[in-house]
C-alpha positions as CSV (number, residue, x, y, z in Angstrom):
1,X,111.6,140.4,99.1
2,X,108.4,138.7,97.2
3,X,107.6,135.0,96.8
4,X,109.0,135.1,93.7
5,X,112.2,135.8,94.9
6,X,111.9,132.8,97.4
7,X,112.8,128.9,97.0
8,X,109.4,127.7,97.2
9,X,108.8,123.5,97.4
10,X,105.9,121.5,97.8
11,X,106.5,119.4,100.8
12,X,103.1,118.1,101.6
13,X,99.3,118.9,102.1
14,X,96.4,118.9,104.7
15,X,93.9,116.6,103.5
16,X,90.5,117.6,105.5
17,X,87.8,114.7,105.3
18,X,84.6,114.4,106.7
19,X,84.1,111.3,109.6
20,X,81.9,110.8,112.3
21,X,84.9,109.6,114.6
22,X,88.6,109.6,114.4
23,X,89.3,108.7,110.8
24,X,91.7,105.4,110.2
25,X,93.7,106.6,107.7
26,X,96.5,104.7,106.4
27,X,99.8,105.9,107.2
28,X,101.7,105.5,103.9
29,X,99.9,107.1,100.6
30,X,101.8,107.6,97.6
31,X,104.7,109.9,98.1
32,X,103.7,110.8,101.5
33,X,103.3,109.5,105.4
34,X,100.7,110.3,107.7
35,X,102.3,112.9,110.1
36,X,99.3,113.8,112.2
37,X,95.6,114.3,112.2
38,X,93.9,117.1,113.7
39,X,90.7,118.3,114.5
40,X,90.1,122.3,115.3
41,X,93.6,122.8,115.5
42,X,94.2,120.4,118.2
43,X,96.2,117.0,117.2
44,X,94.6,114.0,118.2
45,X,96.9,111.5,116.7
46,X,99.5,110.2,116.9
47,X,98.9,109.6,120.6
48,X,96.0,109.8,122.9
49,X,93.5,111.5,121.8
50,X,92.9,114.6,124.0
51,X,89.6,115.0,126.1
52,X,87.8,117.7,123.5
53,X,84.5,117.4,121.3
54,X,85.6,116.3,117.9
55,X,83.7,117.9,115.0
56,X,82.9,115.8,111.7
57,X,86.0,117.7,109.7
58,X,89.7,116.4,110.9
59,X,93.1,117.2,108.9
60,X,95.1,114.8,107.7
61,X,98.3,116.0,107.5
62,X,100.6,114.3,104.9
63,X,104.0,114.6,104.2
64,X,106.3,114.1,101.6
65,X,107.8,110.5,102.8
66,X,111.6,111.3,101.5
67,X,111.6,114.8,103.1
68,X,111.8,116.6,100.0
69,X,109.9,117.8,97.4
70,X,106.5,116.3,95.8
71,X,104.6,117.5,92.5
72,X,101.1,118.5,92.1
73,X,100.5,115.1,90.6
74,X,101.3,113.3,93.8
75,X,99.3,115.2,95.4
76,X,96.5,113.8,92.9
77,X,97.2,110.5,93.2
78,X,97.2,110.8,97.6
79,X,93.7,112.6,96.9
80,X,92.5,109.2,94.7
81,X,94.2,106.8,97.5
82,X,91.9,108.6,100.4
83,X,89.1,108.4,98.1
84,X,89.7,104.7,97.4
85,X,90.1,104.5,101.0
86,X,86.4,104.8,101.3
87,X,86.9,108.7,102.9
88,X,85.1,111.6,101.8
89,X,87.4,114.6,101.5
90,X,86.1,117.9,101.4
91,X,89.3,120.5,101.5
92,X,92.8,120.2,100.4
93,X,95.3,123.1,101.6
94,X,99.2,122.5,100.4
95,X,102.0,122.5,102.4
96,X,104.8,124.7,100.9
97,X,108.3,125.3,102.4
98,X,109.7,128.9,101.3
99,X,113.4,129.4,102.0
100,X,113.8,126.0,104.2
101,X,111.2,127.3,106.5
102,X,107.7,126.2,107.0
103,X,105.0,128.0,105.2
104,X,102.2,126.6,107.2
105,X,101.3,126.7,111.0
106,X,101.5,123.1,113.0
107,X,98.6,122.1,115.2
108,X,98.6,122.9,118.7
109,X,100.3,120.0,120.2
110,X,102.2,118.6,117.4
């Protein structure tokens, strides 16, 4: 079986922006909420934020806020809300679901 023969939907995207400490972002962009934010594959929100050095690069992972699907031009608009937002963001990776399964890995603690 190929991806093409899959039921592919957009379902969010990692958002990775550059901050000097744990970014504020807000928790409700567009389409999506803020499910977590990460930083070397570690989560360090929601919750307390685990005794490691944090590097200047953390993901923001957003997801679609009905639990479906969004379009690429959601996506957009989330990328001009975080630049409005006054965050610099350097990398976007989407967040597909093929099949009803995740495409994408979680962090490690999420």
């Amino acid at each position: 079986m190929s991806l093409l023969d899959s039921k592919v939907k957009l379902v969010g995207c990692d958002v990775f922006v550059h901050s000097d400490s744990l970014p504020k972002m807000p928790e409700n962009i567009a389409a999506f909420r803020l499910a977590l934010i990460s930083n070397r594959g570690t989560k360090v929100w929601p919750g307390p934020t685990p005794n490691i050095h944090l590097t200047d690069i953390h993901c923001c992972r957003f997801m679609s806020e009905s639990g479906g699907h969004v379009s690429h031009g959601d996506v957009l608009k989330l990328l001009g809300s975080v630049d409005a937002a006054g965050f610099e963001w350097v990398h976007v990776e989407k967040l597909l679901e093929i099949d009803g399964k995740p495409g994408f890995a979680k962090a490690q603690g999420e």
